[in-house]
TIRO-2110 file (N, C-alpha, C; in Angstrom, 1 decimal):
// TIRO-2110
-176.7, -133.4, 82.8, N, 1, A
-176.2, -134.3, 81.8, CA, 1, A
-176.0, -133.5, 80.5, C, 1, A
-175.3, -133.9, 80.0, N, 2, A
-174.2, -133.3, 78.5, CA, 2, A
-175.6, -133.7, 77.5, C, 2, A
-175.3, -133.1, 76.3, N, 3, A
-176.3, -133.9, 75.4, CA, 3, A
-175.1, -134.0, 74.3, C, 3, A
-175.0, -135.4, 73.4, N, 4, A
-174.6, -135.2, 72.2, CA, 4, A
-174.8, -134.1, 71.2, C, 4, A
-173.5, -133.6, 70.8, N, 5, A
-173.5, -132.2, 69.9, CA, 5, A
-174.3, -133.0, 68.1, C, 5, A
-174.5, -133.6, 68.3, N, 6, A
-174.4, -134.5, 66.7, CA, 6, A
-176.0, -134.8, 66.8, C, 6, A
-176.3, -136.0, 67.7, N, 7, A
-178.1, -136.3, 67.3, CA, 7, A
-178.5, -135.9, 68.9, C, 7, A
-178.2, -135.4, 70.0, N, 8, A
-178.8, -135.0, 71.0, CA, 8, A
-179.2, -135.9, 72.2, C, 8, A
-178.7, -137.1, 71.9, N, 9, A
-178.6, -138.1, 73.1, CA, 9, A
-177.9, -137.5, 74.3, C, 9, A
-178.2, -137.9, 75.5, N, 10, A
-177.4, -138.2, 76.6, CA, 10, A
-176.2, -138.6, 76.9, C, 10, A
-175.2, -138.1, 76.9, N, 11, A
-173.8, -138.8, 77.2, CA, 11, A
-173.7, -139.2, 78.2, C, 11, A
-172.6, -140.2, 78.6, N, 12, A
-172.5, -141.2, 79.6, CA, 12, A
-170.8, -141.2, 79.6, C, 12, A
-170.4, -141.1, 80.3, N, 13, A
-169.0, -141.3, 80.7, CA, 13, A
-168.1, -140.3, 80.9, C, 13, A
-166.9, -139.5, 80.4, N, 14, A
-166.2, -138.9, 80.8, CA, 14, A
-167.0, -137.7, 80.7, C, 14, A
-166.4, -136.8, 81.7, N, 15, A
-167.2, -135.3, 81.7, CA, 15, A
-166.4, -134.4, 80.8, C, 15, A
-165.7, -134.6, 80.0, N, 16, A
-165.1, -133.4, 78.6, CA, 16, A
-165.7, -134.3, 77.4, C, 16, A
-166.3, -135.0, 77.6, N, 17, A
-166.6, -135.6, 76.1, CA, 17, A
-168.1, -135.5, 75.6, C, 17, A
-168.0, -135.3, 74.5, N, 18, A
-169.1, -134.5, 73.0, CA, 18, A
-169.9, -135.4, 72.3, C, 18, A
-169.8, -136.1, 72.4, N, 19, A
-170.5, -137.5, 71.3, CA, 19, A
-171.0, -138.5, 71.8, C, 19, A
-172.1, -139.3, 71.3, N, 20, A
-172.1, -140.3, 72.4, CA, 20, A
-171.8, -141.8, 71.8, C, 20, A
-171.0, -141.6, 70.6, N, 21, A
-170.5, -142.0, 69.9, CA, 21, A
-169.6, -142.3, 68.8, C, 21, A
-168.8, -142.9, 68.0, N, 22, A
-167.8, -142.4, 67.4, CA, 22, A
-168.3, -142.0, 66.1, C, 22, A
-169.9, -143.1, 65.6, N, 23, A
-170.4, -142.4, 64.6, CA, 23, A
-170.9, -141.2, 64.3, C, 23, A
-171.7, -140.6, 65.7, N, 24, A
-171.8, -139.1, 65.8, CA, 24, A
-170.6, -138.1, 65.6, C, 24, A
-169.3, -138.8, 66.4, N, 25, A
-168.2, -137.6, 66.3, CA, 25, A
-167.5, -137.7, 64.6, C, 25, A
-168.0, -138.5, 64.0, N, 26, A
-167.8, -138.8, 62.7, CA, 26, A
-168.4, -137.7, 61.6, C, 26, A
-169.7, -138.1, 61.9, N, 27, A
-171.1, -137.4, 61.2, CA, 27, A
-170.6, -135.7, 61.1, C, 27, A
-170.9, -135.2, 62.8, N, 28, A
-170.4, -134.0, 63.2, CA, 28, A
-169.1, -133.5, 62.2, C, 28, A
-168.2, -133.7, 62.4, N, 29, A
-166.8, -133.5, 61.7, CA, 29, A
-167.5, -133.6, 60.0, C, 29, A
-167.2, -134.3, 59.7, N, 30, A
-167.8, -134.7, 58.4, CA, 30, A
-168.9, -133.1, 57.7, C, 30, A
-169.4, -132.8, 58.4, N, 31, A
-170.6, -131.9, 58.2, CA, 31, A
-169.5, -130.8, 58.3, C, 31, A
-168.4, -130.2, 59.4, N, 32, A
-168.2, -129.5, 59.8, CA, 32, A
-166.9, -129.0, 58.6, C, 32, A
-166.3, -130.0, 58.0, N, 33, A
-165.1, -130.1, 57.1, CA, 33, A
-165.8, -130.3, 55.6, C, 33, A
-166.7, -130.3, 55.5, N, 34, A
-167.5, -130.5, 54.2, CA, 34, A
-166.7, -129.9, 53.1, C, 34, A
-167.0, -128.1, 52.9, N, 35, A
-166.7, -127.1, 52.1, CA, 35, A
-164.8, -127.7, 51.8, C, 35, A
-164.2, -127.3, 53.2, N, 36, A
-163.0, -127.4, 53.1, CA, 36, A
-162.5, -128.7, 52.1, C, 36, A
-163.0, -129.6, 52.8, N, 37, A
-162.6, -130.9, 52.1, CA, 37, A
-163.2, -131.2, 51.0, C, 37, A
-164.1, -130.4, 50.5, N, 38, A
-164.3, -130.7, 48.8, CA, 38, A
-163.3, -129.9, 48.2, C, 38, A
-163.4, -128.6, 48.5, N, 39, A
-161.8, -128.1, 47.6, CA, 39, A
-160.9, -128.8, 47.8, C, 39, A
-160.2, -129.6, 48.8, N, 40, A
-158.9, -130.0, 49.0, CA, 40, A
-158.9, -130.5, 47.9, C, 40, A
-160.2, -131.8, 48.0, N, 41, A
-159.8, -133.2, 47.5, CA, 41, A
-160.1, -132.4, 45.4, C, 41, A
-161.0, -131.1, 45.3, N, 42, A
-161.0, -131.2, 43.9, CA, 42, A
-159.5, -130.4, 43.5, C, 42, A
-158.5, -129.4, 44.4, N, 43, A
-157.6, -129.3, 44.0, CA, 43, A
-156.5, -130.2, 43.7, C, 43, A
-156.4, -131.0, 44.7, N, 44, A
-155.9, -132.7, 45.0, CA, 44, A
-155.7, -133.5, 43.6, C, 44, A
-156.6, -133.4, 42.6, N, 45, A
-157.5, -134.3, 42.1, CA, 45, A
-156.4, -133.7, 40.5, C, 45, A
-156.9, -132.2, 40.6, N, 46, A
-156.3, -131.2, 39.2, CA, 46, A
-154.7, -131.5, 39.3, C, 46, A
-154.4, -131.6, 40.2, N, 47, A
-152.8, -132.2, 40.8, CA, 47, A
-152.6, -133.2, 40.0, C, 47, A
-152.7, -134.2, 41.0, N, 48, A
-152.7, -135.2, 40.1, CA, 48, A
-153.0, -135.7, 38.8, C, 48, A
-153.7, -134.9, 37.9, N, 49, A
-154.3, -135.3, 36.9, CA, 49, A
-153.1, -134.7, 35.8, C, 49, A
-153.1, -133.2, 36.4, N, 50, A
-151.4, -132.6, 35.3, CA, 50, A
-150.3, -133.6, 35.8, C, 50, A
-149.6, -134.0, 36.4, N, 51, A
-148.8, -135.1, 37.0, CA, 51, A
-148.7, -136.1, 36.3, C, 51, A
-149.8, -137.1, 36.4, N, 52, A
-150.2, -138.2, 35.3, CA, 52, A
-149.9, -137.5, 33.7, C, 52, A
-150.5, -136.7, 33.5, N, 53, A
-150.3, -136.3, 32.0, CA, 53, A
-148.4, -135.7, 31.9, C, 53, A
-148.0, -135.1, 32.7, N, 54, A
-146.5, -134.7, 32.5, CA, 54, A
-145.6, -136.2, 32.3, C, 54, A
-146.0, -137.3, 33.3, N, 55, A
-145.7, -138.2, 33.4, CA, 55, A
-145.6, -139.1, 32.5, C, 55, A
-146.6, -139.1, 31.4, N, 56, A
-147.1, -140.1, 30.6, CA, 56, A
-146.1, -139.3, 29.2, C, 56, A
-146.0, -137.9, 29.5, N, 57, A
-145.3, -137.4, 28.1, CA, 57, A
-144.1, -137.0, 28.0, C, 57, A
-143.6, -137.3, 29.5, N, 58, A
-141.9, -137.4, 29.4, CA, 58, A
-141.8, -138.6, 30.5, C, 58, A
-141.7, -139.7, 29.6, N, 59, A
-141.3, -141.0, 30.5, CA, 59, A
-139.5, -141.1, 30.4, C, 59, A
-138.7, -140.6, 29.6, N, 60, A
-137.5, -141.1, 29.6, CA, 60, A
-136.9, -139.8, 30.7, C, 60, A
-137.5, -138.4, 31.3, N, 61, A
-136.8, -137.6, 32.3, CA, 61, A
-136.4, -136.2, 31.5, C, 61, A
-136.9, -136.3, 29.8, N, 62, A
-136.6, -134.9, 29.8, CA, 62, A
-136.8, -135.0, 28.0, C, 62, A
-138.2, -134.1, 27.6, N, 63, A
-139.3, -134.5, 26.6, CA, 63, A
-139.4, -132.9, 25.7, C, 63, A
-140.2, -132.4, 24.6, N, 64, A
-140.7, -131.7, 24.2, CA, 64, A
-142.2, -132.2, 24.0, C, 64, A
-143.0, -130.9, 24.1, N, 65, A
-144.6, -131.3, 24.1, CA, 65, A
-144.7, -129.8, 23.0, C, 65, A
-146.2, -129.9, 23.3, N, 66, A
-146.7, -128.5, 22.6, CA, 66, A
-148.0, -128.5, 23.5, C, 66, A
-148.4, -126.7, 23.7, N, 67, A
-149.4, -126.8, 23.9, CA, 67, A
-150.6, -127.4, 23.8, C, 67, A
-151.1, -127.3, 22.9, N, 68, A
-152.2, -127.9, 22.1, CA, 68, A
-152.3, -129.4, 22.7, C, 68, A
-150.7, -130.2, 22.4, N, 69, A
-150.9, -131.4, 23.4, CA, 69, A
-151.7, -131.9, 24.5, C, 69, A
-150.9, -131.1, 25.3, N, 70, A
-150.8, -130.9, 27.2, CA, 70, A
-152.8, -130.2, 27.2, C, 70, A
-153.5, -129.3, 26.6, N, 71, A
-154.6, -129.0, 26.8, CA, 71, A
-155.5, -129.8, 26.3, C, 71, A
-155.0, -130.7, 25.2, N, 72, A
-156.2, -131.8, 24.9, CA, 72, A
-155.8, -133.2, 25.4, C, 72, A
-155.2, -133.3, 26.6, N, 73, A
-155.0, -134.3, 27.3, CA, 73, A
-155.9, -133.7, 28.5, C, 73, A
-156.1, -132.3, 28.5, N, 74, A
-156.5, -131.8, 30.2, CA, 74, A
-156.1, -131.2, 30.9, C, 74, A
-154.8, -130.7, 30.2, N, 75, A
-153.7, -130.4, 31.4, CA, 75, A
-154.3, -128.8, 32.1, C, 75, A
-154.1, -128.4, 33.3, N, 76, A
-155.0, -127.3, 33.9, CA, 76, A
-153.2, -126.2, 33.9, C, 76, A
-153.0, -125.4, 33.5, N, 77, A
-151.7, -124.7, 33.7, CA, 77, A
-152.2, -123.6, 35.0, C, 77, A
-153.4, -123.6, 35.8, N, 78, A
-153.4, -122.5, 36.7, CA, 78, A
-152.8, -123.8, 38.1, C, 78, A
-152.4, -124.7, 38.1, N, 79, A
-152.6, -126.1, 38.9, CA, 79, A
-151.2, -126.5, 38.9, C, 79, A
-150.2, -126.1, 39.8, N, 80, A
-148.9, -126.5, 39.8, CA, 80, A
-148.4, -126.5, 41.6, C, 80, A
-147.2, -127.3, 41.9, N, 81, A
-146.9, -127.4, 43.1, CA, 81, A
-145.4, -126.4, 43.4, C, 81, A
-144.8, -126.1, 42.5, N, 82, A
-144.1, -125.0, 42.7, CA, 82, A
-143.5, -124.3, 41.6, C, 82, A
-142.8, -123.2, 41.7, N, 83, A
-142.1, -122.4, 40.6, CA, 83, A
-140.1, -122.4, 40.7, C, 83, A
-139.4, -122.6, 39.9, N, 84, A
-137.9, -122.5, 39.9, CA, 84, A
-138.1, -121.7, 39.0, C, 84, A
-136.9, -120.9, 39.3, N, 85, A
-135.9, -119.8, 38.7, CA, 85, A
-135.2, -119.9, 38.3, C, 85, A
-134.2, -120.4, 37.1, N, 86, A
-133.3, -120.4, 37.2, CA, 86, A
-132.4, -119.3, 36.8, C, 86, A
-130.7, -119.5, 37.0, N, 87, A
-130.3, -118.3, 37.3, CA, 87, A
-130.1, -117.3, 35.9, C, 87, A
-130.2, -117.8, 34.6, N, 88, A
-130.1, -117.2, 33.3, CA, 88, A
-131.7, -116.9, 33.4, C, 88, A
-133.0, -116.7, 34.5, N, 89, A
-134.0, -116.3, 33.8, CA, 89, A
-135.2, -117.1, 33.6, C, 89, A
-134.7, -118.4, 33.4, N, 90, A
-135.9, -119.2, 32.9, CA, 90, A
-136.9, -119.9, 33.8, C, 90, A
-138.1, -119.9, 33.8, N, 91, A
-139.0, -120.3, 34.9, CA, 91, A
-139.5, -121.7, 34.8, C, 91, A
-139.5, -122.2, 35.4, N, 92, A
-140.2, -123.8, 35.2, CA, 92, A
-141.1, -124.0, 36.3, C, 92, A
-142.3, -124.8, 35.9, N, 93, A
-143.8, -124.8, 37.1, CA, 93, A
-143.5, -126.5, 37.1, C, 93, A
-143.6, -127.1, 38.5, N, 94, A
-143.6, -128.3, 38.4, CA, 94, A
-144.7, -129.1, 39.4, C, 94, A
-145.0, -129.9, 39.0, N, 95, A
-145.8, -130.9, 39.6, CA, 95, A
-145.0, -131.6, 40.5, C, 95, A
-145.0, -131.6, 41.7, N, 96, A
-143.7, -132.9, 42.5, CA, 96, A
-142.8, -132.7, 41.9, C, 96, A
-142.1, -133.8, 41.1, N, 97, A
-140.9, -133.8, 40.8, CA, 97, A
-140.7, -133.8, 38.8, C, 97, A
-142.3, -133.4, 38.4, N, 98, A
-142.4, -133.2, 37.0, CA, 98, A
-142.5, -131.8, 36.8, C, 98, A
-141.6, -131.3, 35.6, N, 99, A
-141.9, -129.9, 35.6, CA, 99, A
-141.4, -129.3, 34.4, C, 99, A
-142.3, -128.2, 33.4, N, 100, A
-142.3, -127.8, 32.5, CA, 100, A
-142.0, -126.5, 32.3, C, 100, A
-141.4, -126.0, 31.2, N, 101, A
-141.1, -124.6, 30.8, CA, 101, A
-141.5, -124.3, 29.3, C, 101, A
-142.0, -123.1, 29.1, N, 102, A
-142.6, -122.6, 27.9, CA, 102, A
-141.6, -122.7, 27.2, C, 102, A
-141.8, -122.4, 25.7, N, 103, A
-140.6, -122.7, 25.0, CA, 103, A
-141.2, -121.7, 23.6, C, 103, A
-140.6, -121.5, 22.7, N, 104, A
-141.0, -121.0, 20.9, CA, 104, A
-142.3, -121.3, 20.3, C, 104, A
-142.3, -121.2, 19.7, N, 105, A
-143.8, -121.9, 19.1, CA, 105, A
-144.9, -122.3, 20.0, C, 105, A
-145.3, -122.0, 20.6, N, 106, A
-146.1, -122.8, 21.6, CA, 106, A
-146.1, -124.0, 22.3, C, 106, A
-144.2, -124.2, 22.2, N, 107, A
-144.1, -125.3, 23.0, CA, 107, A
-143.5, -125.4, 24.4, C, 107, A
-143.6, -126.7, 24.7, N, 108, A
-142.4, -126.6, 26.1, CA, 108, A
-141.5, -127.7, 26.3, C, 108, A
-140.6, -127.4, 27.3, N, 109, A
-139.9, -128.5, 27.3, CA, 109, A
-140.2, -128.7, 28.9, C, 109, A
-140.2, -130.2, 28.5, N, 110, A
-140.7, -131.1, 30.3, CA, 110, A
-139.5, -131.8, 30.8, C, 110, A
-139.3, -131.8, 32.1, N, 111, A
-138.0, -132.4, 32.9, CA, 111, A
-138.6, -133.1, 34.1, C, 111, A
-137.6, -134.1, 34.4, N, 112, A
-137.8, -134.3, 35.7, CA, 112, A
-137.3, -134.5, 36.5, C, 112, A
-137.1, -133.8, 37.7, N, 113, A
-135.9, -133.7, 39.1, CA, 113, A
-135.5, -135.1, 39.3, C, 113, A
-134.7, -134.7, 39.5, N, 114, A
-133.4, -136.4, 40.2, CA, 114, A
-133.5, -135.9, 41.5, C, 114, A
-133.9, -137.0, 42.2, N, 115, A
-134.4, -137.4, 43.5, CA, 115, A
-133.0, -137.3, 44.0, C, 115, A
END
């Protein structure tokens, strides 16, 4: 007889199967995805949080901020979903479909892609 990988019970039924139930194959998993799934969900989390703040400071599609703004709202600048190039040089880091470029003075200018 098999023993549950999870609390060590007896299994009963198909001969490839691990659990002797769905709360054990739950528990198990759970335990096993722990580490991973805490980083996901706290990079997940820094995501969305610059997102929300890009969002809220260019609602009409295309804004100036400043530093100082964007960091005393929270904003994380190591925390972005991709980088463009454009072809004169200029770099822009965006959230989804929010995305910002450094600018003079410590500012930037924020845009948002047309779907």
């Amino acid at each position: 007889m098999k023993q549950c990988l999870e609390c060590g019970e007896k299994i009963m039924g198909r001969e490839d199967k691990k659990f002797c139930s769905d709360g054990c194959r739950n528990a198990y998993n759970n335990k096993i995805n722990k580490d991973s799934t805490n980083l996901m969900r706290n990079i997940n989390n820094k995501l969305r949080k610059n997102y929300r703040i890009l969002s809220e400071l260019n609602p009409e599609g295309k804004a100036k901020t400043s530093r100082t703004k964007l960091l005393g709202k929270g904003f994380d600048f190591d925390f972005f979903t991709s980088i463009y190039q454009t072809k004169t040089g200029n770099t822009y880091y965006f959230l989804y479909d929010q995305g910002y470029m450094a600018i003079e003075n410590d500012g930037f200018v924020l845009v948002k892609k047309d779907n």
